[in-house]
Residue, then its C-alpha position, 0 to 999 in steps of 0.5 A: x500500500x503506498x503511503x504516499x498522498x496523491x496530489x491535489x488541485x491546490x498543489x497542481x497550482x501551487x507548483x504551477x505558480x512555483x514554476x512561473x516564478x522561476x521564470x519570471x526571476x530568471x528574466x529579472x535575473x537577466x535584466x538586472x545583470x544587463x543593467x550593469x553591464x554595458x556592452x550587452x546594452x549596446x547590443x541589445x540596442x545594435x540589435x534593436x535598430x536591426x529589427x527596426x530595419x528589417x521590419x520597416x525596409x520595404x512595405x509587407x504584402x500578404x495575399x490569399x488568393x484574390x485578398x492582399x493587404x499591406x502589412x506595413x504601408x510605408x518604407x525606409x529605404x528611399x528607391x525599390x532596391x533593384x531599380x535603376x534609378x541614376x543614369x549611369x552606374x558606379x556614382x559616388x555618395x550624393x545627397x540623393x544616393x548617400x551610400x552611391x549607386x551600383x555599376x547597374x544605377x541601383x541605390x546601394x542604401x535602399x539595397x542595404x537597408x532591404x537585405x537587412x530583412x533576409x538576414x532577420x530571417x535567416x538568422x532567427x529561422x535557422x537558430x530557433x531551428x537548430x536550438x530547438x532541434x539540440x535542445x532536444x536531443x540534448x535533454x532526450x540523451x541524458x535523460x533517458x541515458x543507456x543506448x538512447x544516449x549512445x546513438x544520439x551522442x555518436x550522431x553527433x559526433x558525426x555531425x561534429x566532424x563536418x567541417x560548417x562552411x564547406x558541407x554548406x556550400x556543398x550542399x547548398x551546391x546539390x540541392x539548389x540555392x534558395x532561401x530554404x535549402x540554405x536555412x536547411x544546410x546551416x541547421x544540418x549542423x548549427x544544433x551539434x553544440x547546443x546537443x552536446x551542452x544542454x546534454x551535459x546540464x540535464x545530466x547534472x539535473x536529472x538526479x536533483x531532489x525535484x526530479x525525484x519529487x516528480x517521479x514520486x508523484x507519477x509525473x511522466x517523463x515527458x513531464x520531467x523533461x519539458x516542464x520540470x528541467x527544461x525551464x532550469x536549462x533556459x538560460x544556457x539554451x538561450x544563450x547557445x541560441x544567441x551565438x547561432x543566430x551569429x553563426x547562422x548570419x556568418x554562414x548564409x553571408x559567405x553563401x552569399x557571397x561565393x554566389x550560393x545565396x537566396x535567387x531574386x533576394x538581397x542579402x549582404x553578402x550577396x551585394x559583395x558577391x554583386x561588388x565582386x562580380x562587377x569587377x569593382x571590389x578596389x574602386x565602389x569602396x561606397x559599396x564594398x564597405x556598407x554592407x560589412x560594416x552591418x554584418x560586422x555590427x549585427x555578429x557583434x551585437x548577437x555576441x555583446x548579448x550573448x556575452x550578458x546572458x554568460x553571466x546569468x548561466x555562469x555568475x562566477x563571471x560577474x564576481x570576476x570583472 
């Protein structure tokens, strides 16, 4: 006979509560290490400025079938950015092309300032993706152990021996360039690290006093995975989340730039596979350095974040500055 009482109604909310307490101390937690630390301010608003661009480039249109409307009705970047709008091509910056024209009379600005959306979506798609998908084999691995965890720890074994940037072009190179198959061949690999740290957390959860409450309690496995450790894991998820989203932008601007990138979108990288091409690379510098500068600043951004939410998962961090 067991002796144990079965949980009630007031339990099940008291835990409950418990749980979203949890949560909102570690975002307060974060918050509060991002108020003293400076360099994740500037990302954070680096970032912010980013998201602003990319939403407000260009006007938003959704369709189903014969209905259309127009999310976002106005737009920052002054010319439509495959139009050629000056009459001869490669001019300098001027009050009416600030960053110059291309060598096809195309405003680099408006080019600029679009090619920040394919680089939002890239780089939040393919991390979410590849964080969701090593989080999750991650905490599956170490919590089930045994044969579970020999076959997902040696998949990723194999996955950390390919070499990133040459299985993505070579993929991309297979099956096709497109918006997609590039998100597709960076996630192949992007979700190797996050498996391999969130692996190593969840091991060291598992045989925590809660996890046994929740056992005790006939909690299903399911359960103790996604309710009772994953929320503890968070912040470390979070932060290997923040560096993919660097990786990912990295990864689909080298794409872009050896000519493997999205058809028919404007990317940074390629507007300096573009430079390239055109034979211009010592001589529209107006053009060449623009669109650096923005991958430099958006990489940088993701890790001055990332580098704040390090010292929530690790607090040592903060008591050593």
């Amino acid at each position: 006979m067991s002796l144990e009482t079965p949980p009630t109604d007031t339990d099940s909310l008291d835990r409950r509560k418990l749980r979203w307490q949890r949560r909102l101390e570690a975002v307060r937690n974060w918050l509060n290490v991002l108020k003293a630390d400076r360099m994740g301010q500037i990302g954070l608003t680096i970032l912010a400025v980013f998201f602003f661009i990319g939403v407000f480039a260009r006007p938003i249109e959704i369709s189903v079938g014969p209905v259309w409307a127009t999310v976002q009705p106005f737009s920052l970047a002054p010319y439509e950015p495959g139009a050629r709008v000056a009459g001869t091509g490669l001019q300098g910056p001027s009050w009416d092309h600030p960053l110059g024209t291309t060598h096809l009379g195309r405003d680099v600005l408006s080019q600029l300032l679009v090619a920040t959306r394919v680089t939002l979506i890239v780089g939040v798609v393919a991390a979410f993706m590849a964080v969701f998908i090593g989080a999750n084999v991650g905490i599956i691995s170490a919590y089930y152990g045994g044969w579970v965890d020999d076959l997902l720890m040696r998949i990723t074994d194999v996955v950390y021996g390919v070499p990133f940037l040459p299985f993505a072009i070579a993929l991309v190179f297979i099956i096709g360039a497109s918006l997609v198959n590039v998100i597709f061949a960076i996630v192949l690999i992007l979700w190797r690290g996050t498996a391999r740290v969130v692996r190593s957390q969840v091991l060291s959860h598992k045989q925590r006093p809660y996890v046994e409450s929740a056992r005790a309690i006939g909690a299903s496995d399911f359960r103790i995975m996604y309710v009772q450790i994953m929320p503890n894991v968070l912040p470390l998820i979070s932060l290997y989340a923040a560096f993919a989203v660097a990786w990912a932008v990295i990864a689909e601007a080298s794409l872009s730039f050896l000519g493997l990138g999205p058809p028919g979108m404007i990317s940074w990288g390629e507007m300096i596979y573009d430079v390239r091409s055109a034979g211009a690379l010592r001589e529209a510098w107006w053009w060449v350095f623009p669109p650096g500068i923005a991958i430099m600043l958006f990489v940088m951004s993701v890790f001055f974040i990332g580098r704040s939410l390090e010292k929530v998962v690790n607090p040592e961090l903060r008591h050593s500055e």
